[in-house]
N, C-alpha and C positions, 0 to 999 in steps of 0.2 A: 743127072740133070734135074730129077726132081729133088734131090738132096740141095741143089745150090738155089734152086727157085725158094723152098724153104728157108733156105738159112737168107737170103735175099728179104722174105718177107717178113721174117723175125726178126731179120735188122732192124725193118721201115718201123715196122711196130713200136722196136724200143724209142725208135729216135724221131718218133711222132710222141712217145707218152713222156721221153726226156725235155722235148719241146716244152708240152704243154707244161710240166711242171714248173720247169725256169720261168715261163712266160705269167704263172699262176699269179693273182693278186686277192692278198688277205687285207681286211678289214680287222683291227683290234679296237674297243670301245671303254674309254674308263676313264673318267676324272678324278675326282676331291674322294675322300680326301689324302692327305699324305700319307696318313699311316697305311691306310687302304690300296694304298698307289704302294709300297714300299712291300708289304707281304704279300702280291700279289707277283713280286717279282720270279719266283718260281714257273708262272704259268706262262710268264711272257719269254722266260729261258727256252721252256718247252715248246713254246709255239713254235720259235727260232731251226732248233731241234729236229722237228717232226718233219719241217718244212723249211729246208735250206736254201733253197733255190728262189723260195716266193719272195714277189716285191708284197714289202709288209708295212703298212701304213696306221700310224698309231695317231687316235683321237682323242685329246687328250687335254688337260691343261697345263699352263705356264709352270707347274710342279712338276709335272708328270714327265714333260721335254727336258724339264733339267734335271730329273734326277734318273731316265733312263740316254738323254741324247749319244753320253758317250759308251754304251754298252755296246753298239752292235747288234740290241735284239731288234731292231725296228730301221726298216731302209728311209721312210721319210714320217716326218710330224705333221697332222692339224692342228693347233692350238685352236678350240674353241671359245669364241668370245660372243658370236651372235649365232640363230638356228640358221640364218638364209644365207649367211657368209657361208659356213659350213658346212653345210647342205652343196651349195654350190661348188666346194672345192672336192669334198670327196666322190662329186658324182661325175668328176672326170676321167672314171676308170670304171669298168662292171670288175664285178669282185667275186671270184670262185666261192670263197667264204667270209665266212664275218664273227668273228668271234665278240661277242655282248655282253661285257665283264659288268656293265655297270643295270640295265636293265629296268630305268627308272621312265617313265611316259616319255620324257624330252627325247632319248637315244632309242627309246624303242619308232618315234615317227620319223628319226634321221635313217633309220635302216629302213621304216618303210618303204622311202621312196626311192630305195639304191636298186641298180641291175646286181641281182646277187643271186646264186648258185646253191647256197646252202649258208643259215644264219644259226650258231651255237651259244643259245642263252645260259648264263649261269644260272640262272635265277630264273620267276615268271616270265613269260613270255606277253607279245603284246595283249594278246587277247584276255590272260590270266591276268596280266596289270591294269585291263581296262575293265573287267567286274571286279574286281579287287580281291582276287584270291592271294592267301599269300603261296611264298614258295620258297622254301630253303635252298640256301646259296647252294649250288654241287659242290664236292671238293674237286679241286683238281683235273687228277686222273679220269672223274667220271664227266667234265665239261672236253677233256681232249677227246676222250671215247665218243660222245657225240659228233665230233666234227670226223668219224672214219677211220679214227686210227685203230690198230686192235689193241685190245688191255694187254697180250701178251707183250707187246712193244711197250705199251705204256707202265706196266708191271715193272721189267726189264730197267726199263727207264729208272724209273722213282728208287729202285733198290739199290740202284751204284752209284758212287759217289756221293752220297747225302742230296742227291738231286731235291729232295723236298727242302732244303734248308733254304732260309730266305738269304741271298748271297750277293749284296751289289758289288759288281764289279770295280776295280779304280784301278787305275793304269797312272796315275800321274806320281812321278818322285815324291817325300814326303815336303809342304812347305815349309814347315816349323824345323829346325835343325836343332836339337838340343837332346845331351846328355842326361838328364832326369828322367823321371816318372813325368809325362803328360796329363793331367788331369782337367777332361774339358768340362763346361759346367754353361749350360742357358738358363738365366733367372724367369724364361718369358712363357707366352702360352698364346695361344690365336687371338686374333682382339674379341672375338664373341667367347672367348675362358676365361672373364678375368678371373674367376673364382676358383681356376686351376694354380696361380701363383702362390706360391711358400712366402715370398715377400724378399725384398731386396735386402732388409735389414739383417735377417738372418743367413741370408745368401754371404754377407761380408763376415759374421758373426764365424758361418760357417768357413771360410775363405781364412777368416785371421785364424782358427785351432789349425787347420793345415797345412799354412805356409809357416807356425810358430815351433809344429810338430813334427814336420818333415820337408825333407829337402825335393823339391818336386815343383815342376813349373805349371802353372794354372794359365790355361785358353779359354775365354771367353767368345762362343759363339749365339749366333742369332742374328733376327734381322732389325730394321728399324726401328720395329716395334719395341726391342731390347736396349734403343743406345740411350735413355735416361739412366735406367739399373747402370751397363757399361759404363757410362762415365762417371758415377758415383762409385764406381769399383775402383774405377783405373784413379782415381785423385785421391782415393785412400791407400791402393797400392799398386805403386808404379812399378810397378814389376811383372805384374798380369800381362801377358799379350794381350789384348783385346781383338777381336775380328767380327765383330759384330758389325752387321752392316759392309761388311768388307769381303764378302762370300759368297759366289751365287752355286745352287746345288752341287755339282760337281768339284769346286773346291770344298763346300763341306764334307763331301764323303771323304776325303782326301784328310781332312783334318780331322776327323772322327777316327779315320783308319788307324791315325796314327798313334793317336792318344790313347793310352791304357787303360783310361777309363771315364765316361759321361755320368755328371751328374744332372740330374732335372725336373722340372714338372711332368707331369702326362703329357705330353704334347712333340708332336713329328719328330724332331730331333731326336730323342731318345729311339723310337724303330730305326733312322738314320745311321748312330752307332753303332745297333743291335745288327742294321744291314749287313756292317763292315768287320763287323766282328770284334769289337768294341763293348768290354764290360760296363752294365750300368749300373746306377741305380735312381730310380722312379718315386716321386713324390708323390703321391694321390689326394687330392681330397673331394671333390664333388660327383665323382666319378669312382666305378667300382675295380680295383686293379682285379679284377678276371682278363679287365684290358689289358694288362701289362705284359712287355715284349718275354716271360721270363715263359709266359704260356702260350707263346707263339712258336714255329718254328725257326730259332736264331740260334749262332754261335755262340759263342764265348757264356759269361756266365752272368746273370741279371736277377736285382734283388728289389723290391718294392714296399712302401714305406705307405700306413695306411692311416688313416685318424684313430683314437683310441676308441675302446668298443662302446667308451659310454658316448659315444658322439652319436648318438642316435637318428638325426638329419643324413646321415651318411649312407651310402652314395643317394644326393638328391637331381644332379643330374640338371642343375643350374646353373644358366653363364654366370649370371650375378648372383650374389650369395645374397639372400634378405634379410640377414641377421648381421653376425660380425665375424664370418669366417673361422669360427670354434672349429671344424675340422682340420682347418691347418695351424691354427693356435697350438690343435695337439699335438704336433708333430716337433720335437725337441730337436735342437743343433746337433745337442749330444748324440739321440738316438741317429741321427743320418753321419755323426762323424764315426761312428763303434759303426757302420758298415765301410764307411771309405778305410778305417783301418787296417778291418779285414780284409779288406780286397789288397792293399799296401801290402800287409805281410805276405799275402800269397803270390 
């Protein structure tokens, strides 16, 4: 009798703590920018992961919704656009945890005023963000370790499968159907980089030695910001697919997936590629390629093209350039075509 009162209360036990888990709601916190939203995708695998059962609410921006909506790792979006919109939607749940990927004054007083249970900063917290200490991002393994899990699981974790690789998902058939080599190529950069641009002219320069030198179909991706360059491509060569402006995130991972290989400035698209597992290679000029996806954790194989060493302004770390762009002056067709070759023969 006392055997079955036990195993009676061992039941109730599991199936009050199996409860509570399914029932659990996590808070995840992260905006802008893309790149930052894209190799982050690891942690938000692992949330997923740790905690199957939890309803997982991702706050986020208009990036952020469309390049993880169709994963799976996150049961519903806030897209933030104002603090009291948002404030007001996500205070419609208390929240066991809170995971605080981004950690800047604005999302440190959106968590202030949440019912929550336990909040996992990656970074400073509100109080070290409000005398201004700084604080090194954690990696990873050691921001999950704060939210309770044990490093042995998390260990565990990260060692199998390449779990640390930044890996977006894509589930959709390929769009493009063609028997060639794919080569996608964005001539653009955010509108506050214009001083990340290689320049449209050499973009065609570079466009005519590749479709002259080999048989291989060229996509053009990007958004608005891209369809001037785009249509000056596609009137010189109509043969280009163009999809610029004709994309929104999830078909670009889609069309990144597919393509053999991206070419491009520093800017989102290229981590997109690197997401998909997508060879690139990386134009640089105002900006230091330590950024670049080849020293992140990505797939496939990615190569970065830098100003020459007498370019002495370099990296200056300027949207707009105050002189006349001599860092990407020095950057030759030839030097960035002798990598697309290499990549061709391999």
């Amino acid at each position: 009798m006392k055997i079955q009162k036990m195993n009676l209360k061992t039941l109730l036990k599991k199936l009050i703590k199996n409860y509570k888990v399914t029932q659990m709601n996590i808070l995840v916190i992260r905006f802008s920018s893309l790149g930052d939203l894209v190799t982050l995708e690891p942690a938000f695998r692992a949330v997923k992961y740790f905690y199957p059962n939890a309803n997982i609410t991702f706050v986020t921006s208009n990036i952020g919704k469309g390049l993880y909506e169709d994963t799976g790792y996150f049961d519903e979006f806030v897209v933030h656009k104002e603090y009291k919109e948002t404030l007001h939607l996500i205070k419609q749940r208390d929240y066991e945890l809170v995971f605080n990927f981004h950690c800047n004054s604005l999302y440190h007083k959106l968590v202030f005023f949440l019912t929550k249970s336990k909040v996992v900063n990656s970074a400073a917290n509100m109080w070290q963000k409000l005398i201004g200490i700084k604080v090194p991002v954690k990696p990873v393994p050691v921001t999950l370790e704060s939210s309770g899990i044990s490093k042995v699981e998390i260990d565990d974790y990260f060692n199998k499968h390449n779990n640390n690789l930044v890996s977006l998902p894509v589930k959709d058939e390929p769009i493009i159907q063609t028997n060639k080599k794919l080569i996608a190529i964005s001539t653009g950069s955010s509108e506050f980089w214009k001083s990340k641009q290689w320049g449209v002219k050499r973009y065609i320069r570079l466009i005519e030695t590749i479709l002259k030198e080999n048989d291989v179909d060229i996509l053009l991706v990007g958004t608005s910001l891209e369809l001037e360059d785009s249509n000056t491509i596609s009137k010189q060569f109509p043969s280009v697919i163009n999809y610029v402006d004709r994309s929104n995130l999830t078909q670009l991972k889609n069309l990144l997936c597919y393509s053999d290989m991206f070419i491009g400035n520093d800017s989102g698209p290229a981590h997109i590629a690197a997401s998909v597992g997508t060879n690139t290679i990386t134009i640089f000029g105002p900006t230091s390629t330590v950024h670049c996806v080849k020293y992140a954790p990505y797939k496939a194989e990615h190569v970065c093209l830098k100003p020459k060493n007498e370019i002495s302004c370099h990296p200056c770390y300027k949207g707009t350039c105050p002189t006349s762009l001599e860092c990407m002056e020095s950057i030759s067709v030839e030097e960035v075509y002798s990598k697309v070759k290499s990549f061709l023969r391999n």
